[in-house]
C-alpha positions as CSV (number, residue, x, y, z in Angstrom):
1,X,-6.9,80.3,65.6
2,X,-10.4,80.9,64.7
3,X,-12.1,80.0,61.5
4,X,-12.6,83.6,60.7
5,X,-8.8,84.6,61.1
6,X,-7.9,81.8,58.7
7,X,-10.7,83.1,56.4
8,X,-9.1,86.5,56.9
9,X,-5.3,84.8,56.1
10,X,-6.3,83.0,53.7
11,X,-8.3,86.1,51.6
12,X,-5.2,88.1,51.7
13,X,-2.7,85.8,50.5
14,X,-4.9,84.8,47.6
15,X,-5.4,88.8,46.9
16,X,-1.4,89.2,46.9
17,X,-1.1,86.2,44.6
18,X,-3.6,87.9,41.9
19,X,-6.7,85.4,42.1
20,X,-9.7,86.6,40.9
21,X,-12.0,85.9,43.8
22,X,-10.0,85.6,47.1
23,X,-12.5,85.2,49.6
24,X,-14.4,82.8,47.6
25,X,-11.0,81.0,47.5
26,X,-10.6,80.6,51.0
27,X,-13.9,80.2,52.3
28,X,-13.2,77.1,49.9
29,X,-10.6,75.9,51.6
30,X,-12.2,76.3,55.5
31,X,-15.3,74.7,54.4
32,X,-13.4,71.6,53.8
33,X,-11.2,71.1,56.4
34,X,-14.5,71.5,58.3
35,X,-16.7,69.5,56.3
36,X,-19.1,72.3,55.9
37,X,-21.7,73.0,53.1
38,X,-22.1,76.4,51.3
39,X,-23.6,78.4,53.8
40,X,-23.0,76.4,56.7
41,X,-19.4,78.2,57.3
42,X,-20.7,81.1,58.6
43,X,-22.2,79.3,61.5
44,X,-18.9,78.3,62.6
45,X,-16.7,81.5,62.2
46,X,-15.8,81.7,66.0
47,X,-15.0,77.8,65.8
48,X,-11.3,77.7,67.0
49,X,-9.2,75.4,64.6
50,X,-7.0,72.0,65.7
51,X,-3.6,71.9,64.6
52,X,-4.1,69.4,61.8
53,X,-7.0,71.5,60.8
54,X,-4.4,74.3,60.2
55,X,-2.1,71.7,58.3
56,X,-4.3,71.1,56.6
57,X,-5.5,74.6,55.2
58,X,-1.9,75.5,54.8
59,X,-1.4,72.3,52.8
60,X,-4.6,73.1,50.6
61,X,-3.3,76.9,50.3
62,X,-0.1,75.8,49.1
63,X,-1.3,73.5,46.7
64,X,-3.9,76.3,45.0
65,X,-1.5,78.8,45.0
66,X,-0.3,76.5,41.9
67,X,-3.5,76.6,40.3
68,X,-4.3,72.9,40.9
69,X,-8.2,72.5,40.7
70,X,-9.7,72.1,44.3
71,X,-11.7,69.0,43.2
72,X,-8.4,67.4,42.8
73,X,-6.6,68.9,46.2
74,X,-9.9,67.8,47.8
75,X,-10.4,64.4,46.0
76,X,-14.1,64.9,45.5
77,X,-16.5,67.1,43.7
78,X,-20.6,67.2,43.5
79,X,-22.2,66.4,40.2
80,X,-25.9,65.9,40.8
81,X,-27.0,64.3,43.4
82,X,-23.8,62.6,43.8
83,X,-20.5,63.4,45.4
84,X,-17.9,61.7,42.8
85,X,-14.2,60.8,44.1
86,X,-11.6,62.6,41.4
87,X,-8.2,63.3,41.2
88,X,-5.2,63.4,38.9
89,X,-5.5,61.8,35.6
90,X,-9.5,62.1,35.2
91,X,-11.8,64.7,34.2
92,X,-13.3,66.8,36.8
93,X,-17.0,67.2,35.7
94,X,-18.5,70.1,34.5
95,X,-21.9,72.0,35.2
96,X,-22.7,72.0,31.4
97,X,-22.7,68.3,31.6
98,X,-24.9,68.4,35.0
99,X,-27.3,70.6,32.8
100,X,-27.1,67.8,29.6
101,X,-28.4,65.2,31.7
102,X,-31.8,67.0,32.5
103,X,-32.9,66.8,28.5
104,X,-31.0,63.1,28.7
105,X,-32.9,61.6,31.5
106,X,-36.1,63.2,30.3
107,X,-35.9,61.2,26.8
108,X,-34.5,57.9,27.6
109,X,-37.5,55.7,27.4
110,X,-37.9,53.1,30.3
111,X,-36.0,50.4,30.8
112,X,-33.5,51.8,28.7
113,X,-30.1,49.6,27.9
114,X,-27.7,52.9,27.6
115,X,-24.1,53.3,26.6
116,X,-21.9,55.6,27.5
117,X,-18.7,56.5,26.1
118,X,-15.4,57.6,27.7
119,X,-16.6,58.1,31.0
120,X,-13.7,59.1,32.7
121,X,-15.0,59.4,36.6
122,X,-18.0,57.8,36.2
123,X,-20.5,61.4,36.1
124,X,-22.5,60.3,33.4
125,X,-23.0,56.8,34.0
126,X,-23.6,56.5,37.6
127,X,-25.9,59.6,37.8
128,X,-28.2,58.3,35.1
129,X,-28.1,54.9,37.2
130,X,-28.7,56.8,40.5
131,X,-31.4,58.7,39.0
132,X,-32.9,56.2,36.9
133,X,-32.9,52.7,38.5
134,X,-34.8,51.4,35.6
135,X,-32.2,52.0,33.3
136,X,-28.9,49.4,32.4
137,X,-25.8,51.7,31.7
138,X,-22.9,50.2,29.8
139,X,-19.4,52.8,30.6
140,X,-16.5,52.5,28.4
141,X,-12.8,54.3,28.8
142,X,-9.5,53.8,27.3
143,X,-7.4,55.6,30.2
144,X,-6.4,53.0,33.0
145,X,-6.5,56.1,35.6
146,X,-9.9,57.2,34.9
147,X,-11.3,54.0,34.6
148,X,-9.5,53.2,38.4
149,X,-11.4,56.5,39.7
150,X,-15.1,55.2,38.2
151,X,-14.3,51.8,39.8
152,X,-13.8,53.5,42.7
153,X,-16.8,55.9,42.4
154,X,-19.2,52.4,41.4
155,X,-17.4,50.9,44.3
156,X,-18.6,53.5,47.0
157,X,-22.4,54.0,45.3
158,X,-22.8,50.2,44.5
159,X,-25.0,50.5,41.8
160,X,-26.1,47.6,40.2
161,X,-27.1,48.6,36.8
162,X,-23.5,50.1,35.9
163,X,-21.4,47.9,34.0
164,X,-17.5,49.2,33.7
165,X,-15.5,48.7,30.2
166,X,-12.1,49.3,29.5
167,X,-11.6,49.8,26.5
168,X,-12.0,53.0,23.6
169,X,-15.4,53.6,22.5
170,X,-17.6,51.0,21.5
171,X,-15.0,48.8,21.1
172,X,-15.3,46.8,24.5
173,X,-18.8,46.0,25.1
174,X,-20.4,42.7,23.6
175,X,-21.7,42.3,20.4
176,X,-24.6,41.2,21.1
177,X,-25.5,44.6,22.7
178,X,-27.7,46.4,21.0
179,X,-28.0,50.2,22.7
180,X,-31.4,52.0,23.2
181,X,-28.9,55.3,23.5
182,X,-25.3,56.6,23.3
183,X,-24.2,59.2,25.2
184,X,-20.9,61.1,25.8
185,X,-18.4,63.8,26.8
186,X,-15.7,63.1,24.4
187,X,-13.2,64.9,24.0
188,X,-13.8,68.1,21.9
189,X,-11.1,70.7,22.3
190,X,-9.2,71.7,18.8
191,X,-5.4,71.1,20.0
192,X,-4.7,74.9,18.4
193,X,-6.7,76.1,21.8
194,X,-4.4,74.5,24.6
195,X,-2.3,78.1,24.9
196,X,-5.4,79.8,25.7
197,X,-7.0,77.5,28.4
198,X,-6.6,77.9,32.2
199,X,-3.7,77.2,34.1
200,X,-6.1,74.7,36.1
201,X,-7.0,73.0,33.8
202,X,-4.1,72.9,30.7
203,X,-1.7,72.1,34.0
204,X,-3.3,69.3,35.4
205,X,-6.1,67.8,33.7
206,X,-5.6,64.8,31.5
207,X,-5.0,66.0,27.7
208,X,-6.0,62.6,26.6
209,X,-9.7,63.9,28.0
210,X,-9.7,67.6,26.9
211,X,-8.0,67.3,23.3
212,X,-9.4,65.7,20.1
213,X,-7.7,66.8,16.3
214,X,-9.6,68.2,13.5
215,X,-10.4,71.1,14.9
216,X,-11.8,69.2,18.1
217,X,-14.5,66.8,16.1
218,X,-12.5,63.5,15.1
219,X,-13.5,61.0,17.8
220,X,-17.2,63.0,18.2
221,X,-17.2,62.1,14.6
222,X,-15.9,58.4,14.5
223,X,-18.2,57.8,17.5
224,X,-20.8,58.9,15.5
225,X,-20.0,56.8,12.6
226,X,-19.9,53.9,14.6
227,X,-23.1,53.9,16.7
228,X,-25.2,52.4,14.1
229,X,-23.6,49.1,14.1
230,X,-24.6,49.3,18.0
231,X,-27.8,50.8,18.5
232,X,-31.1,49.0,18.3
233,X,-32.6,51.1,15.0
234,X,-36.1,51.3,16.3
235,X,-35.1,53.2,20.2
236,X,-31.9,55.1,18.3
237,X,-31.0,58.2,20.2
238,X,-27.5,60.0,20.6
239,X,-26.7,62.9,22.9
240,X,-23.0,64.2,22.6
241,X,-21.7,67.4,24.7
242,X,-20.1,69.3,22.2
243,X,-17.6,72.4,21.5
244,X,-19.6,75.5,21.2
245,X,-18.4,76.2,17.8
246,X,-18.6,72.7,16.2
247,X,-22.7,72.8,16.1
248,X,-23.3,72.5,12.4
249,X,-20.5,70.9,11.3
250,X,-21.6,68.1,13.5
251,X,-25.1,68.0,12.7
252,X,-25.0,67.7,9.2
253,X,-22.2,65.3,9.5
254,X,-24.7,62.9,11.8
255,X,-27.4,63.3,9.2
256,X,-24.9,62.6,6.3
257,X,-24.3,59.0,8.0
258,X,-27.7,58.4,6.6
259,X,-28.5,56.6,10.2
260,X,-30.0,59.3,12.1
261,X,-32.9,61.2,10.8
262,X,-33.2,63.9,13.1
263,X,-30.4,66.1,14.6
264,X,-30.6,69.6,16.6
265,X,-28.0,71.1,18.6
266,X,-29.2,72.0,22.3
267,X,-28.0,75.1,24.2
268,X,-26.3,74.9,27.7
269,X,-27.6,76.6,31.1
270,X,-25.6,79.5,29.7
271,X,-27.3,79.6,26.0
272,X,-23.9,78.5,23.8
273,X,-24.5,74.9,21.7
274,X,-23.4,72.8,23.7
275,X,-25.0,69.0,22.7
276,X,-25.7,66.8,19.9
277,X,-29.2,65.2,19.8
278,X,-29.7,62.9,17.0
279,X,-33.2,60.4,16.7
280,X,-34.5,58.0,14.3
281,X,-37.8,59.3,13.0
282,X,-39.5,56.1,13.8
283,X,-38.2,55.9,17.8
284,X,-40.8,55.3,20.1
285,X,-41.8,57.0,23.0
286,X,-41.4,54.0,24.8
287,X,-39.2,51.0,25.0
288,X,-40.5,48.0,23.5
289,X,-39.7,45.7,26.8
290,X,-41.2,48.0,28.9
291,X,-44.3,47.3,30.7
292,X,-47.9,48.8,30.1
């Protein structure tokens, strides 16, 4: 079979099953099993298929047809400049967060000693370490199978400057850390919203990394309550991705700490509020280590 009659298959049993965009769906599916890149499939329509090849895409087929997310049928997804190993029982990183780290990277000062916070797969951490040699990233999680697919992930990049936790929030790094920046993807959906999500993603992804109670803000709030106690007061910066609703509330919450003397709330690639950006008045443009 040729790689344009299993496109062909494939977009008609996706129609008859009622998914939104069928040939998208497919051409999904044959770019994999032929390692192919966007727009690289169409060079290779005439392309006649092996056997496993065709196991395969029947395998993959079967598997979507259940609404399990392709990043975890295919075991990897892109997030920047990387390509990040994922599968069941971690986060599959989102484009909003891809678009965070552009205002992130831009304001961490040089030299930086950065924390992160839950970092299921590893997204945040290792891409700001990939991007930014000159930076030291500390990554915490609580959930034994994320943490095993950002070992992994550190494993296959072999970056030096990213140091693995495991452990909830702050509470496994050393005491004698003293942050220049916190950053995180916590949790942020109000439990009341689980009936409306996706079938992809209330079906398979953790609910330990979607769900958070009061209304979605209680760890975003208790990880803002305890940054202080490890951040270095004179480099302080926070950047949280946050629910789209949850803008004000968690502003003036930040401010109320009485830490942070600036807050603002950032729009997404798609204009909705979508991070928490909180400074000290008195942080410098640059880090006091670095070189001049």
């Amino acid at each position: 079979m040729k790689t344009s009659e299993l496109r062909r298959q494939l977009t008609s049993i996706f129609r008859e099953n009622g998914f939104e965009s069928p040939e998208l769906e497919a051409d999904y599916i044959a770019s994999e099993i032929l390692h192919l890149r966007g727009f690289e499939l169409l060079l290779h329509d005439s392309d006649e298929l092996t056997d496993p090849q065709l196991a395969q895409a029947r395998d993959f087929c079967s598997r979507r047809l259940k609404n399990e997310p392709f990043q975890y049928i295919f075991g990897w997804t892109p997030f920047r400049e990387l390509d990040l190993q994922v599968g069941p029982g971690v986060l599959i990183p989102r484009p909003e967060t891809e678009f965070m780290l552009d205002s992130v990277l831009k304001k961490l000062p040089r030299n930086a000693l950065v924390c992160e916070l839950g970092t299921g797969s590893g997204a945040i951490a290792l891409s700001l370490a990939f991007e930014r040699p000159d930076l030291q990233v500390h990554a915490s999680e609580l959930s034994p199978a994320a943490l095993h697919w950002a070992e992994l992930n550190l494993s296959s990049l072999k970056l030096p400057n990213v140091h693995l936790y495991s452990g909830s929030l702050f509470d496994p790094f050393p005491p004698d850390l003293k942050f220049d920046a916190v950053i995180a993807n916590l949790p942020y959906i109000a439990e009341e919203e689980r009936a409306v999500l996706p079938p992809n993603v209330r079906d398979y992804e953790p609910p330990e990394a979607l769900f958070a109670t009061d209304h979605g803000c209680a760890l975003i709030e208790q990880a803002v309550r305890e940054a202080p106690e490890h951040l270095n007061p004179a480099s302080a910066q926070l950047f949280f991705e946050i629910g789209e609703t949850q803008g004000e509330r968690l502003k003036k919450f930040t401010l109320a700490q009485g830490f942070f003397t600036i807050a603002e709330i950032l729009p997404d690639q798609y204009g909705v509020p979508r991070q928490l950006a909180a400074r000290r008045d008195q942080a410098r443009p640059d880090h006091p280590n670095a070189p001049h």
